[in-house]
C-alpha positions in Angstrom: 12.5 -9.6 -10.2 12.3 -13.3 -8.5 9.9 -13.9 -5.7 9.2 -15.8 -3.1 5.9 -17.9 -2.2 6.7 -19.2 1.0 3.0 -20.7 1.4 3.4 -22.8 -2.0 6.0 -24.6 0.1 5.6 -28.2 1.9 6.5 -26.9 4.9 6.5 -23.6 6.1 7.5 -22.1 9.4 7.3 -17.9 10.3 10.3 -17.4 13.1 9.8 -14.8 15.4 12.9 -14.0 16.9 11.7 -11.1 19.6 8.4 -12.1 19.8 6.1 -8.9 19.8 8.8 -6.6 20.5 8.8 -3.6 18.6 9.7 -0.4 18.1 6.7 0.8 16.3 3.0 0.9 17.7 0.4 0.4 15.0 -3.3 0.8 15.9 -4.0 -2.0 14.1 -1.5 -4.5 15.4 -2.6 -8.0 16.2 0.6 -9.4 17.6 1.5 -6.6 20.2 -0.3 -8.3 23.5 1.7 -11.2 22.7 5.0 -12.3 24.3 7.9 -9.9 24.1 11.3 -12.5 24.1 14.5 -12.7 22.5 15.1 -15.9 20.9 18.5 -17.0 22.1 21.5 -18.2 20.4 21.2 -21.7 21.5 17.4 -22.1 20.4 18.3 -20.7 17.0 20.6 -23.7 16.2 17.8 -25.9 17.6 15.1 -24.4 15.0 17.6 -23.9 11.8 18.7 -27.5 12.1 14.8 -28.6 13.2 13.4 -26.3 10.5 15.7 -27.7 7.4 15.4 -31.4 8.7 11.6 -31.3 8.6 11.6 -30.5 4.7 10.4 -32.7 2.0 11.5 -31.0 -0.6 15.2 -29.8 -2.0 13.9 -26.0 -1.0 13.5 -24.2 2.2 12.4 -20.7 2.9 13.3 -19.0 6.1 11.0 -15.7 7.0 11.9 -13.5 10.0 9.0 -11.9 11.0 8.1 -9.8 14.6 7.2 -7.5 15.9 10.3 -5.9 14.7 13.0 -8.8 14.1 15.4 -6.4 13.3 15.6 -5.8 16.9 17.5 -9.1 17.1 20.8 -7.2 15.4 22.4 -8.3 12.8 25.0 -10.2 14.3 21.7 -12.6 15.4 21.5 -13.3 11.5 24.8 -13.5 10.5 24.8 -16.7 12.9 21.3 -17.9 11.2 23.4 -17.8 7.6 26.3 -19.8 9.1 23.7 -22.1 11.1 21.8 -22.6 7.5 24.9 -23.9 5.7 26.2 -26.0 8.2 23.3 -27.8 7.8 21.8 -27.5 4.4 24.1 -29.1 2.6 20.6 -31.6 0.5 18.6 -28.3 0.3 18.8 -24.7 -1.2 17.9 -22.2 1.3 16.2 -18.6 1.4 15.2 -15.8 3.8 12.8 -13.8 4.0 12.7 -10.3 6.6 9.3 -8.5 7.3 10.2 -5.3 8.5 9.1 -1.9 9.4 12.1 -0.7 8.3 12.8 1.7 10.8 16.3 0.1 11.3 17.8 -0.4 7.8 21.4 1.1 7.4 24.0 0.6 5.0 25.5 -2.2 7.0 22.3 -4.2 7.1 21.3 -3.3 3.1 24.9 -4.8 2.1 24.5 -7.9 4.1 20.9 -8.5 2.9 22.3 -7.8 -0.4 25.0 -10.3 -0.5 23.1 -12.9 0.9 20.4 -12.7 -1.4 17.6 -12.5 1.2 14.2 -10.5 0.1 13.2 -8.0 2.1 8.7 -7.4 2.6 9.0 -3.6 3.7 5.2 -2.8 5.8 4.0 0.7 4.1 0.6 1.4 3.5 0.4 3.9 0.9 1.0 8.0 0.6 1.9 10.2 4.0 -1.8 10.7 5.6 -2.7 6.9 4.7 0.4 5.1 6.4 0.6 7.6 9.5 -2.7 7.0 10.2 -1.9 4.1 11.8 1.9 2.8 11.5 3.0 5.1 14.8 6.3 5.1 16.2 6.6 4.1 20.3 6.2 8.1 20.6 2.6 8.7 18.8 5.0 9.9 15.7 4.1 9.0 12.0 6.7 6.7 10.6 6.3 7.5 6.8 9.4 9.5 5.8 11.3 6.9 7.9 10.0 4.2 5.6 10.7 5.8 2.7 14.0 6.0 3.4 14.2 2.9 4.3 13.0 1.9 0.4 15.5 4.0 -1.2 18.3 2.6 0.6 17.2 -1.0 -0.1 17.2 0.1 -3.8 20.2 1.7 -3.5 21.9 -1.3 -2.6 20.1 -3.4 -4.3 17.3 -5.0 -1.8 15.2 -7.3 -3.3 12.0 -6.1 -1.4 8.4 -6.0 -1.7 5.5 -3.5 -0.1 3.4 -5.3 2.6 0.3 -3.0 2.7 -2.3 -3.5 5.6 -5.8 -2.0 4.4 -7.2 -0.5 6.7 -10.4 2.2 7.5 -7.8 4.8 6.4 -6.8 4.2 3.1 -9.7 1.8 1.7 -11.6 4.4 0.5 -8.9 5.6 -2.5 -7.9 2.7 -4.0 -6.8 4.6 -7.7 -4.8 7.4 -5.1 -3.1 4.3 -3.2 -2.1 2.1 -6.2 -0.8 5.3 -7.7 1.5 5.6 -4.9 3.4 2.2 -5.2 3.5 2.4 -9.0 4.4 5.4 -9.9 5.7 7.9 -6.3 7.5 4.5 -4.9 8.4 1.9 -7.8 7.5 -0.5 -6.0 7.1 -3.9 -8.7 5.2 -6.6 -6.0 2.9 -5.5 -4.2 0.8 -7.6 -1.2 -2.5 -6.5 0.4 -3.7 -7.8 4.0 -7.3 -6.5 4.9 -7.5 -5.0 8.6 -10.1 -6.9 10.2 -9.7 -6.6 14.3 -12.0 -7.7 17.0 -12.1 -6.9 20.5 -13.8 -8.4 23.7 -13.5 -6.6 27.0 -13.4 -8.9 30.4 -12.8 -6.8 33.8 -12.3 -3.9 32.6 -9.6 -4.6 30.3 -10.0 -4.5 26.2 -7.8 -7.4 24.7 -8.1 -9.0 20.7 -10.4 -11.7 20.3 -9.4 -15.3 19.4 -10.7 -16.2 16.1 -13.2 -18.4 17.6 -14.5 -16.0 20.3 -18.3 -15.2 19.1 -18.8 -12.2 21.7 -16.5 -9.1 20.3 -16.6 -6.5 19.0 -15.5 -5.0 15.5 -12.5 -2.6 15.9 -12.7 0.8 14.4 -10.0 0.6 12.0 -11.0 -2.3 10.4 -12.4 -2.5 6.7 -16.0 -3.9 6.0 -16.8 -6.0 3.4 -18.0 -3.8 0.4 -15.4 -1.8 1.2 -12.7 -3.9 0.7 -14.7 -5.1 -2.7 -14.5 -1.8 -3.7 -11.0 -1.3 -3.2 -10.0 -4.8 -4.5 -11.9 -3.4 -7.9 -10.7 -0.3 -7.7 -7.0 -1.2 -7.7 -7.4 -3.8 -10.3 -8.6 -2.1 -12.4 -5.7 0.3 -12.5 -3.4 -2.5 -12.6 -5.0 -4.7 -15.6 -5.4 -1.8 -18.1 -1.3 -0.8 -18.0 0.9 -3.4 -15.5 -0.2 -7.0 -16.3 3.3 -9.1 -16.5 5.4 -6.2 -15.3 3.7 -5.1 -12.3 2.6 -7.6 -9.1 -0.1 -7.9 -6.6 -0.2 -10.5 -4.8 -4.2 -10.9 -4.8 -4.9 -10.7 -8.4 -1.8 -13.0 -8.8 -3.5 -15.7 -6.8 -6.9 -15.3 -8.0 -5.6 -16.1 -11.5 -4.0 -19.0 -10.2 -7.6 -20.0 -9.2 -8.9 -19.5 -12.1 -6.0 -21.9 -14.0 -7.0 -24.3 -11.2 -3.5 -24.4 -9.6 -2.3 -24.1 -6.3 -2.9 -19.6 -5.3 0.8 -19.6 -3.1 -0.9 -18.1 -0.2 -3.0 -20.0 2.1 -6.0 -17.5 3.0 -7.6 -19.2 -0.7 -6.5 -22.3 -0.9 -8.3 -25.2 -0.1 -6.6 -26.1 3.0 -4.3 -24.8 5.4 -2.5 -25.6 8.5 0.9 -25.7 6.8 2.4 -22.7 8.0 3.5 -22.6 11.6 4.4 -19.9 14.0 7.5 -20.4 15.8 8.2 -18.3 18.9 10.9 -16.7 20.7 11.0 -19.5 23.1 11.1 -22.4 20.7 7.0 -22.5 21.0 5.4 -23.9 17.8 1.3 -23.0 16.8 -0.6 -23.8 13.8 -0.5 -20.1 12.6 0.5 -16.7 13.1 -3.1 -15.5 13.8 -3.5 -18.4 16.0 -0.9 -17.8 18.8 -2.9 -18.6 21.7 -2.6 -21.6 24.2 -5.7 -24.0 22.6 -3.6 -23.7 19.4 -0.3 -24.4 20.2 1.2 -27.7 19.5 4.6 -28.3 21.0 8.2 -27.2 21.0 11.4 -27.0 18.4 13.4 -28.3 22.3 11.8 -31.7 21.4 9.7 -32.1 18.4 10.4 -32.0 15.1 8.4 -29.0 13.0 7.5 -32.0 10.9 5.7 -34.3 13.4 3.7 -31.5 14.8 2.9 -29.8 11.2 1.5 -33.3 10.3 0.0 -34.5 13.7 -3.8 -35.5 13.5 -4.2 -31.9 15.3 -2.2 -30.2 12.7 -4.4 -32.1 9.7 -7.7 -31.7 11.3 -7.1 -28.0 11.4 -6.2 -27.6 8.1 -8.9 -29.4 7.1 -11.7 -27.8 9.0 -11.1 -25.0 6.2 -13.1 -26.8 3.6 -14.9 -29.1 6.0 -16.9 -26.7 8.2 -18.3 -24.1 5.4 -21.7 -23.2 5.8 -24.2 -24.3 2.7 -24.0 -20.9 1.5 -20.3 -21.4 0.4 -21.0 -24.6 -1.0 -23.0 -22.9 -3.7 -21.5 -20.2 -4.7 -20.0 -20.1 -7.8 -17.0 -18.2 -6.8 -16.0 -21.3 -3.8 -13.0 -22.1 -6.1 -11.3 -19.0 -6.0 -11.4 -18.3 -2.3 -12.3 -21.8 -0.7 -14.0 -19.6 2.3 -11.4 -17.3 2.8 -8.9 -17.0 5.9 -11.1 -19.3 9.1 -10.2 -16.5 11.3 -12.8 -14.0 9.4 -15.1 -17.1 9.9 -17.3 -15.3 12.1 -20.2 -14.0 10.5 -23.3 -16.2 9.9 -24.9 -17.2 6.2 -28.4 -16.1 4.9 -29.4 -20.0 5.8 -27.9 -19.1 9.5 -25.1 -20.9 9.1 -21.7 -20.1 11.5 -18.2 -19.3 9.7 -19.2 -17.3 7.0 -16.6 -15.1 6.4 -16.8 -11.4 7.4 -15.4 -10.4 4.1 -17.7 -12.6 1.7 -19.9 -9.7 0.5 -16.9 -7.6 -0.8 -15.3 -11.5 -2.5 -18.3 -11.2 -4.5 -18.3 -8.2 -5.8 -14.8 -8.7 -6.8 -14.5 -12.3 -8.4 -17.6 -10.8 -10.6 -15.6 -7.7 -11.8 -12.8 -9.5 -12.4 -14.3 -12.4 -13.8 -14.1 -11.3 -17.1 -10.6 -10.3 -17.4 -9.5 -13.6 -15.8 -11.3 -15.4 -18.4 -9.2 -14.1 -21.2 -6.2 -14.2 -19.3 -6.6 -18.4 -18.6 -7.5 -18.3 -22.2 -4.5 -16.8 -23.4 -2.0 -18.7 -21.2 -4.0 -22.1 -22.0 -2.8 -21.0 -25.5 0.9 -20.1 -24.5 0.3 -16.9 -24.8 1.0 -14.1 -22.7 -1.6 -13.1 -19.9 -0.3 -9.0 -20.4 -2.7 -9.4 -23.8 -5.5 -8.2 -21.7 -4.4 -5.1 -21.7 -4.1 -5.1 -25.6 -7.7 -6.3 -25.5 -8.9 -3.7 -23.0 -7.9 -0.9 -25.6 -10.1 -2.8 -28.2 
């Protein structure tokens, strides 16, 4: 099964097509106080052209991401494909849809299917775990609806990978969850995004916190840190001993990449970031998706090319403030190479030394880059040797 790391890329931008709108109300969503908006016809010719004339390389990766973006309609992206080959004719193109999946019918599977795009379906695990949270507009749980959604994409012959948001309510069984998308789903790529929510209050009304906000508040739902070291441990561990090579999660994936000293594909531990913009429905451009507020945006697809605002001194300084402004308590740690600090907006916890921006999720880094340690070891060894890394499961039976 191919895949796609958009983050790997030169370049990267995430289009959001309606903006926030959706037709699902997670408890843990971080983009629903944001603008609702349909991006129009005329704006998406500006950003396809904008998007593939800002590329240095031969490749470029479009991902439609919401709120729902499937609330666009498929005629929305029928003009993106003509839009993308009227004016890639130097480059190779690709799209990517987040979804919910709540939409998916036969006539969407067959056009997805035909023009190759992969499909990142949002499903946190077994019944009680994903309805926990992932609520229709209603209050309804949404599971059976997104499992239907999976078997028509296989049906049809999706490409697609499981987006799983970790949350309060299903970090505590990682064996029961992994279970679920290997064996009850099939699921062959699997990504993992810790729930970590804060929330300040100002007259009387509760809102998410900018990353950079010190006074807030942790939401309920969200995972601590030795939790989500627990759960990292406990769902590698049921993936090294029978699914190395055949099986894929994303995290383990990019911490091996690490440990080879080579770029992870995903920006949350690499060195840097500040490559990945957030386009809006309005032609609105920001540094990142979890950075869509007004200090952080930087300009317009109407009159700017993605290019000149990804690299502007703004941009650069951003990116660099990753590995720039860690506290003294990173810079020793003998794990800095395979997280590089983590994601900035988790930045909000203070070091032993009482530093600023340690990362919230540090403690629970830890406990996994030690368990692991050992296993990655071997593995660099045996692809340093041109052999297979799915050896470590031979070894692990040894």
């Amino acid at each position: 099964m191919s895949t796609i790391y958009p983050f790997s890329r030169p370049l990267y931008a995430l289009a959001k097509p309606v903006g926030a709108r959706c037709n699902m109300r997670c408890t843990y969503c971080y983009y629903l106080e944001k603008d609702e908006a349909d991006m129009s016809d005329e704006l998406l010719e500006i950003f396809v052209r904008n998007y593939i004339e800002s590329q240095t390389s031969a490749e470029v990766c479009f991902t439609w991401h919401g709120g729902e973006p499937m609330l666009r309609g498929l005629d929305f992206y029928r003009r993106a494909v003509k839009l993308q080959q009227r004016y890639s004719s130097q480059c190779e193109v690709s799209n990517v849809l987040q979804t919910n999946g709540l939409l998916l019918t036969p006539e969407w599977c067959r056009f997805l299917h035909d023009e190759g795009w992969l499909v990142g379906l949002s499903i946190d695990g077994p019944a009680d775990m994903h309805d926990a949270n992932r609520l229709d507009c209603g209050g309804h749980g949404t599971w059976e609806r997104v499992m239907r959604a999976a078997r028509l994409l296989d049906q049809y012959g999706v490409e697609w990978n499981a987006m799983a948001a970790v949350s309060a309510a299903n970090v505590g069984e990682p064996e029961r969850f992994y279970h679920f998308f290997r064996h009850e789903l099939g699921c062959r790529y699997l990504q993992l995004s810790p729930v970590v929510e804060r929330h300040v209050e100002r007259d009387g009304v509760r809102r998410l916190a900018a990353p950079d906000e010190v006074e807030a508040v942790l939401a309920s739902y969200s995972v601590t840190a030795a939790q989500w070291g627990r759960f990292l441990c406990g769902v590698f561990d049921e993936w090294v001993r029978q699914d190395v090579g055949e099986y894929f999660v994303e995290t383990f994936d990019a911490t091996l990449a690490c440990w080879m000293g080579v770029s992870p594909g995903i920006c949350v531990y690499g060195r840097q970031c500040g490559h990945a913009a957030a386009v809006q429905p309005d032609g609105s451009v920001y540094g990142c998706d979890h950075y869509v507020f007004p200090a952080y945006r930087l300009g317009s697809v109407r009159n700017q090319s993605l290019w000149s605002m990804m690299q502007s001194e703004r941009q650069l300084r951003f990116g660099r403030s990753k590995s720039e402004g860690l506290p003294q308590q990173c810079g020793q740690c003998e794990w800095l190479f395979a997280c590089h600090g983590e994601c900035p907006r988790l930045r909000f916890c203070t070091s032993a030394q009482g530093e600023p921006r340690l990362s919230y999720l540090c403690e629970g880094y830890r406990q996994y880059f030690r368990h692991v340690a050992p296993a990655m070891d071997f593995m660099k060894k045996e692809l340093l040797a041109g052999r297979p890394a799915s050896n470590v499961m031979r070894a692990l039976c040894h």
